[in-house]
Each structure stands twice: as C-alpha cells, then as structure tokens.
N, C-alpha and C positions, 0 to 999 in steps of 0.2 A: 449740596446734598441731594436736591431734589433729580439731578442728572445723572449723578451716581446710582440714584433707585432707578431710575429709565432704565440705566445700562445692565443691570440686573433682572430685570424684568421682563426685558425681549427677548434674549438667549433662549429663555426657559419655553417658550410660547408661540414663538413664531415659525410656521410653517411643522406644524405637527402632522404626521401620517401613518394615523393609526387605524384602526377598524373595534367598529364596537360590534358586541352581540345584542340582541334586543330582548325584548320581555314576552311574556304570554301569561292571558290569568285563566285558569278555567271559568268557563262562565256558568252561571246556574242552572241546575239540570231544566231540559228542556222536554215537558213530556209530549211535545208535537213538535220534533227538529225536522224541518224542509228538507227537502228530498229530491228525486229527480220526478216529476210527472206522472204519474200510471196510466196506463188504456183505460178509458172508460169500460167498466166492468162490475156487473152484481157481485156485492159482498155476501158472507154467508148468512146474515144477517137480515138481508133484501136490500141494502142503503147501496147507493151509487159511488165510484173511486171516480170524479172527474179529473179530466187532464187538467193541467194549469199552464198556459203558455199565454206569448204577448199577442195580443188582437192586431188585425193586419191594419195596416196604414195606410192613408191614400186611399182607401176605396171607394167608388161610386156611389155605395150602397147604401140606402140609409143608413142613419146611426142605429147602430146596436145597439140592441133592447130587447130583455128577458122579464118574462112572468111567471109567475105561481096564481094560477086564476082563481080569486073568491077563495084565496089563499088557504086549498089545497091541493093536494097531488104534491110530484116535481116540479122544477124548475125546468121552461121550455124557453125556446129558442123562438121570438115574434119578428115581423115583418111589420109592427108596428113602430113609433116613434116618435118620442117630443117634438115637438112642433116648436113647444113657446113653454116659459114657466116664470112665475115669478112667486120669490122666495118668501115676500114678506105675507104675501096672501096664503101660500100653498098652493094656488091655484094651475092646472097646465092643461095643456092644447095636446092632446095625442091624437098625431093622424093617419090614418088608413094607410096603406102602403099603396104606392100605384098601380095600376091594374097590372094583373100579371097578364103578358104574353101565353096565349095559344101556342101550344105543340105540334110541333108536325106530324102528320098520320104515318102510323108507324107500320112499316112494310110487313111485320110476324105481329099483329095483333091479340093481347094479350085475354086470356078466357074471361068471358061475361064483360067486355070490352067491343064495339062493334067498328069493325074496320073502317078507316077513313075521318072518322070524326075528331075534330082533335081536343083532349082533353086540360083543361084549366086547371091548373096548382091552386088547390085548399087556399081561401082568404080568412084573415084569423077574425076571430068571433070579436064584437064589438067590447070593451073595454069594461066593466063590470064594476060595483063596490066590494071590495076585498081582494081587491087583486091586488098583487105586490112587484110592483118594477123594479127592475135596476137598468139605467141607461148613461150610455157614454157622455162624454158632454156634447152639450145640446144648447140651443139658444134660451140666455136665461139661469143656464147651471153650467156653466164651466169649466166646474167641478165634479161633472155628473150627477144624475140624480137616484135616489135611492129610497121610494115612499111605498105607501097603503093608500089606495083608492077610497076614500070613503062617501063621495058624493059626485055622482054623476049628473053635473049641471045642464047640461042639453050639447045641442051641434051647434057649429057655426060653421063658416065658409072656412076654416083652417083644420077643422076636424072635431070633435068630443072634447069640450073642455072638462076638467073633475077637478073636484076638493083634495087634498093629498094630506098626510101625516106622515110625521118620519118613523121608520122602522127598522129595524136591525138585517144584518144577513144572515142572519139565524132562519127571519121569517121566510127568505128567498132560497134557502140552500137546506131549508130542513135540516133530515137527517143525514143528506149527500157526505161523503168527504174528500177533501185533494190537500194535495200537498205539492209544493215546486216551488222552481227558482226560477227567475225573469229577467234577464239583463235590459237593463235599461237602454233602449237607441240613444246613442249622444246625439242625433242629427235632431231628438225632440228637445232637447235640452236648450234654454231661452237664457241671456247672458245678459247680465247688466255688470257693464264696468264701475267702482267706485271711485277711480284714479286714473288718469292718463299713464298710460303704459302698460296696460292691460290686454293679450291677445285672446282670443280663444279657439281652440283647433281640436278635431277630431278626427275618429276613423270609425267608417260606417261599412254596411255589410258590401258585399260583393269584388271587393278589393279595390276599393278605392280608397286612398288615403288623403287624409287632410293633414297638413299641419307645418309648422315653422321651416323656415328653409335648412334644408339638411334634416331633416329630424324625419323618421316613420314611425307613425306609432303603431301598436298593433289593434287588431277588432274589437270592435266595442269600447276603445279608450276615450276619453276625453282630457282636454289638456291646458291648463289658463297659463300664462306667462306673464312676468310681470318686469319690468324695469323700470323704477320710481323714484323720485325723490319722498322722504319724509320728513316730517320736525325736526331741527336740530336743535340740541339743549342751549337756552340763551349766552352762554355766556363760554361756547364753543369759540376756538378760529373757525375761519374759513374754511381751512384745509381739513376742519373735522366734518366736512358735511355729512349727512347721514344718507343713505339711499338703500334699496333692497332691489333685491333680481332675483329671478332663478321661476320654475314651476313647478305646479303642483299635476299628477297626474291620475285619474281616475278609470276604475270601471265599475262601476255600482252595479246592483244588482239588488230586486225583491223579494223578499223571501215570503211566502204566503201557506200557512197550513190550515184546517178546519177539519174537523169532525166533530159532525150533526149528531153520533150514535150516542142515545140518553144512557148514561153512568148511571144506573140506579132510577132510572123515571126522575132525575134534578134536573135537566135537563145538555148544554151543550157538553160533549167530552170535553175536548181539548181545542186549543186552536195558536198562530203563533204568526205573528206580522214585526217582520226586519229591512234591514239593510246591510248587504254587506259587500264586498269589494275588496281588490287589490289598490294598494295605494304607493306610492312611487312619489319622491320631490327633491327636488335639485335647487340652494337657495342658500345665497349671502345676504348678508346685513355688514352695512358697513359703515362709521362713521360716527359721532356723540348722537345718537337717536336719544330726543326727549324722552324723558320720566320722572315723575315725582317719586321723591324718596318711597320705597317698600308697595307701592302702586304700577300694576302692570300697564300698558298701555296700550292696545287693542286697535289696530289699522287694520279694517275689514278694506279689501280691495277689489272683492268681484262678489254678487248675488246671480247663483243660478237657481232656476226652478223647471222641474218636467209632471208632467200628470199622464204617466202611462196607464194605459187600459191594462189590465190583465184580464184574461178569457178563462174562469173559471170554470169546465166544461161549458151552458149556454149562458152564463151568466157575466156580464163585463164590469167588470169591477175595478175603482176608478183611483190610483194610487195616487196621493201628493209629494212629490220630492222636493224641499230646499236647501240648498247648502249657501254657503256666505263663509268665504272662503278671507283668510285673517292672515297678517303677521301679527306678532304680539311680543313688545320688547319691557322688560322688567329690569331694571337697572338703578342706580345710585346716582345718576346723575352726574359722573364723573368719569363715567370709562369712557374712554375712544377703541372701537372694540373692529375688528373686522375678520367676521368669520363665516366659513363656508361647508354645509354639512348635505351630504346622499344620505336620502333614509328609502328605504323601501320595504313593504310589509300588508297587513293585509289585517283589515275590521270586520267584525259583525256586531252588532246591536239592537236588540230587540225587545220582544213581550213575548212570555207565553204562558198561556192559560191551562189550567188541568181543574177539572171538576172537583170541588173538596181541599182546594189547594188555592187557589185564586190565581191572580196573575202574578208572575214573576218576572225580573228582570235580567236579560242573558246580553254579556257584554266581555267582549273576547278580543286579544290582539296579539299580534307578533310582528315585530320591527326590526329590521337590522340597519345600521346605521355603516357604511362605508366609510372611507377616509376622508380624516377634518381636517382643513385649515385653518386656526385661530391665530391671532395676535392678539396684545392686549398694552396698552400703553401707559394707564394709570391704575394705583391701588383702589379697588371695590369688587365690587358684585355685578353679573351680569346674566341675564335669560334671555335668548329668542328661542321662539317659536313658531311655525306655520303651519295652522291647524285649520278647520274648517267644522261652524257649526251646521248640523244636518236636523231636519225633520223629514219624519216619513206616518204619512197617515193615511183617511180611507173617506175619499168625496168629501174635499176639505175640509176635515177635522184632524186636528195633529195626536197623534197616538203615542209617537215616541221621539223623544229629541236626542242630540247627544252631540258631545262636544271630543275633539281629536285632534290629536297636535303632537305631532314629534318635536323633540325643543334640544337645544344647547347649551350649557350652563358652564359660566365659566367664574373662576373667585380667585383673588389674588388681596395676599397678605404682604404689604412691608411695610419695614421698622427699619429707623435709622433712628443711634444711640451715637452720643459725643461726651467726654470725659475731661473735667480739669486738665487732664495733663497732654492733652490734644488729640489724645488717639480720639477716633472715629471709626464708626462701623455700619454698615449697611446687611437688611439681610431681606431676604425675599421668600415669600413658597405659594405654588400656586396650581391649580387644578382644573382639570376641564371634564364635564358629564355629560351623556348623553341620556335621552329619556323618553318617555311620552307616555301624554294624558289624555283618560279618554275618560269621561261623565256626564251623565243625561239622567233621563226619567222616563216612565211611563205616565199619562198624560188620562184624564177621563173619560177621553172620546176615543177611549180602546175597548168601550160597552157597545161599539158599533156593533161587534161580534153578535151579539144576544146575551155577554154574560152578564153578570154582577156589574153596577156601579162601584170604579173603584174610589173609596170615599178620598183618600189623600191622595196628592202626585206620589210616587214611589219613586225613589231613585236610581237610578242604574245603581247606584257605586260607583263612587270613585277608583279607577285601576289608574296608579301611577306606579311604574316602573324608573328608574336610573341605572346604570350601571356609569364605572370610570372611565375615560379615555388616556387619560395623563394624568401627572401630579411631578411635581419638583422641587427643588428646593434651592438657593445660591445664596452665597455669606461672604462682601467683602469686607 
C-alpha cells in the first residue's frame, strides 16, 4: 500500500511550471515619504531644503565633521575632526585641521585686496561648550559620533580634548529640512560567511562588474550564493540528504526624511528613516531537511553589515545596515521534498514620524514568484523560505528591524482504505503556495530624531500574503 500512495503522489507534483502573481500591502500613510534630493534653497519660511546624497569615499580629507556652534545658528560645514573618543567617559580629542596652504597671487586682484600677497583660508574658531557635532566615524566611534560639547578640558598634543553628551539631530539640523534616497555602495558592504559554500559578489559604480562566473549583475546590486549541505532528519536514507543552493540578490537603499519647521511651536514636524530595495533570489532545497514537528528551523548562512555616511546638506550622518541573510525549513519531519522557486520583487520598511501623531510604522511589498519545480515523496507538510533579517538605524542605534522572506509551501494529503472483501483503494490531493513575509518594528532609538520617547517597540505588522500555485487530486 505504501507504494501505491508513492505512485499517486508523484504524478501530481513533480516538475510543475507554473507562474505565480505576488502580494502588495499599502503601507501606512507616510507624512514625510523620501523623495528625490532638492537644491539647497531658502524655504518661505526662512528653514533650509538640504540635499541628501552619499558622502564621498576614499578621501584624503579629514573626516567629516559638522557643527552648530554654542548650539545656535545653522548647521556648518568644519575642517575640524575627532582625533580620539572614548564612549564610556564621553570624553574626545578634536583636532585642528592642518594648516591650510597659501594661495597663489592672483593676476586681476580682487577690490580692498592688495596685489601679490597671497591670502589664507579662514581656520575654524576653536571648539566651544554647546556646540553640537556630528562626525563620520572616527577612532573610537565606529559608528560615528553625534554629541553636545559641554566641557572644555584643556589642549594636548593631539588637539582640545572635551566632555561630550549625547544629543539628537534635531539639535544639529534645527529647523533645516531634506528629504532623499541613497543607494547603498555594495563595495562598503563587509561579509561574514556562516557555512562553507557561501560566495559573495557585486557590482560597483563605473562599470565594473563583479560576480559568479557567467553571471552580470547590474549597478549597485549585491549578491551572496550559497551551495550547502544542511541537517538531514535522523532517521532519513542516505539518498535523502538535504542540501540548499541558489542566491539571493540585493540593491538596498536609504531612505532619509526631516523637517525641523515647528507644527504649532511642539516642536519637530515630520521626519522618516527606511530601507528599501529591489530584491531577486534564485534557490532549491532539497532533501529530508531536519525539523521538529510544527517548529520552523532557521539556517542563517551569511551576516552582512555597512555604515554609510549620508551627507545631509553639511551634516554626515552615519547610517547602520545589517542583514543576516537565512533559509528557513518548517516541515513534519517526514517529507523528502525537492523544490525550486524565482521570486523577484521589491521592499520598503520604515518609521515615520508627524507631529500630533507619533511615529508610525510603513511596511510595503510586491513579489512575483516565476516558475516552480516541486516534487514531494511522502504524505505531510512542508515550508521553505529564504529571507533575510535587516536593521537599519542612526550611529549605532537600531531604529528599525524587519524580517522578509519569500517562501514555498507545499501539503499533501493521503489515505489508503482496505475492505473485508479485498477491494482496496488509494487516494491522494495535494497543493503547492507561494508567499512572503515581511515583520519588524520600530525600535526606541528612533528618539534620535529630537522626537518623543517611544514608550513600546511598535510593530511593523505583520504583512503575509499567499496566493496558489497548484492543487490536485488522484484516486486509485
């Protein structure tokens, strides 16, 4: 009998090629949705529209470092720089910028200027109590740093050490506002394998491509590959070993909004910090992959991390990215499963804040899922997935998490009935789904802004979509 159910249960299942459609949820109204950049330009208002682009890379120049002196005015653009800091004290070393070069006399000498003498570029005023920095990272912060001068200890041979307290970029960006989007370089992006079989490849500006042999990917992607063995359930043959392949492929991107202008004298308007991206994966599973009954099983394979600067008009502002990148197999214990799914589609997930409204959470998707190949060998239950958890936050503090995963889901029902009088009968019916989950939260250290302490984590919401692929049925 039990070969008789095989012989009914393969027909149904093996080598399907179908195409699915994918989900989308609207995400919560967003009253600061990212945008593309504006010119730096007075509002009617008097408040500044700063660009928002990525800070250059590779450059000779000190680290970048912006103040609000004795914290007011604008936010300006310094030649100054951390030297040193250390977190536990507050304490940091900011030091002078090196001497600026002498100009060459200039042949049309400019009025109340006197010909031939060559003039010195302005050196910024020494470092004060109330001045508010923000700097790239820097020896000591990593992570960049982001404080309130509040005590001016003396010089040393490294430069002005001071007292520092942390502060919001409320207090650095006043009433300024920007709004943009920032793809992330994959060439910053730093890879830890969790498994043997792990690749990782990209493609960076100027047209150069990285990546698997045969394969180009396009700008700004990034791309981890995986071919692995996994757990196989004890009490598998041989011939069921379990193993996964296929990649995952990315273009991330930041999504950064702010506006300073006071709603009614409460203070910030609006503001809104995400993630979002095109996302692409190609990937079997194949084999008895372990699982305990009704318990998913969660094989993280790769951990990536970037900390891109974004340049918020003069101010650099120091983004945290991690993903840790999974398959994840839910199963009964009993299938021998081997299946293969294309998804490709496109995330955002975020925070955004409106004055009188607090912060919200904005969590969006759309997937389409290509043609599947499943088989399935024994009656149960089956899910894989390959998803990746992300955070994205502001000088090492995580602000928003969230969890994504296109998945596969396949079920399969039989029954064999036998009768006194000898008849016998077999019958089968069985289904396959396509889907994807995406769930997070907003996180406390989203007060980095200047707004309200949010008292609870907040959730994204859960957005889970399926739609069917197949379904059958067979009766001998």
């Amino acid at each position: 009998m039990r070969m008789l159910t095989r012989r009914l249960l393969l027909p149904g299942l093996t080598a399907l090629a179908l195409a699915g459609t994918g989900c989308s949820s609207p995400g919560h109204s967003a009253a600061a949705g990212p945008g593309s950049a504006a010119t730096p330009a007075a509002t009617s208002d008097g408040t500044q529209q700063l660009d928002v682009n990525a800070a250059p890379q590779g450059s000779a120049a000190p680290t970048p470092l912006a103040r609000t002196r004795t914290g007011k005015g604008q936010p300006e653009k310094s030649s100054l720089k951390v030297a040193s800091y250390d977190k536990a004290s507050g304490r940091a070393v900011i030091a002078t910028a090196p001497a600026a070069p002498t100009e060459k006399p200039s042949h049309s000498p400019t009025p109340g200027k006197t010909a031939g003498k060559p003039t010195a570029k302005p050196v910024d005023k020494p470092v004060a109590v109330g001045d508010i920095i923000a700097s790239a990272p820097a020896p000591g912060a990593p992570n960049g740093l982001l404080a309130k001068v509040t005590e001016v200890v003396g010089k040393n041979d490294r430069g002005t050490e001071v007292k520092t307290a942390s502060t919001t970029l409320a207090s650095v960006l006043k009433d300024d506002k920007a709004d943009g989007k920032v793809p992330v370089d994959p060439a910053s992006v730093s890879v830890v394998p969790l498994m043997k079989g792990v690749t990782f490849s990209y493609a960076k500006s100027q047209g150069v491509r990285f990546g698997p042999q045969g394969a180009k990917l396009p700008l700004g992607n990034l791309r981890l590959d995986v071919n692995a063995a996994v757990d196989t359930a004890k009490d598998a043959p041989a011939s069921a070993g379990a193993s996964v392949s296929g990649f995952v492929q990315l273009a991330p991107q930041v999504e950064f909004s702010y506006d300073g202008s006071k709603d009614g004298g409460l203070g910030l308007s609006s503001a809104f910090l995400g993630m979002s991206g095109d996302w692409s994966s190609q990937w079997a599973l194949k084999g008895r992959a372990a699982a305990s009954t009704g318990a998913p099983k969660r094989i993280p394979f790769a951990k990536l991390h970037s900390a891109p600067v974004i340049q918020v008009g003069p101010v650099p502002v120091v983004v945290n990215l991690d993903l840790t990148c999974y398959v994840q197999v839910e199963a009964d214990g009993h299938v021998t499963l081997d299946v293969q799914q294309d998804v490709k589609g496109d995330f955002r997930v975020g925070g955004s804040y409106a004055a009188g409204k607090g912060w919200s959470p904005v969590s969006t998707s759309a997937v389409h899922s290509t043609p599947v190949n499943a088989s399935v060998s024994a009656a149960g239950q089956v899910k894989g997935a390959l998803g990746a958890e992300a955070s994205v936050g502001l000088y090492g503090a995580v602000g928003v998490t969230a969890d994504f995963a296109p998945s596969l889901r396949g079920e399969v029902d039989a029954k064999a009935n036998a009768s006194s009088d000898g008849k016998a009968s077999a019958s089968a019916s069985w289904a396959v789904y396509g889907g994807f989950d995406l769930s997070g939260r907003l996180n406390l250290q989203l007060s980095l802004f200047g707004t309200p302490v949010i008292e609870h984590h907040i959730p994204l919401g859960a957005l889970h979509r399926e739609w069917s692929l197949a379904k059958g049925h067979a009766e001998r």
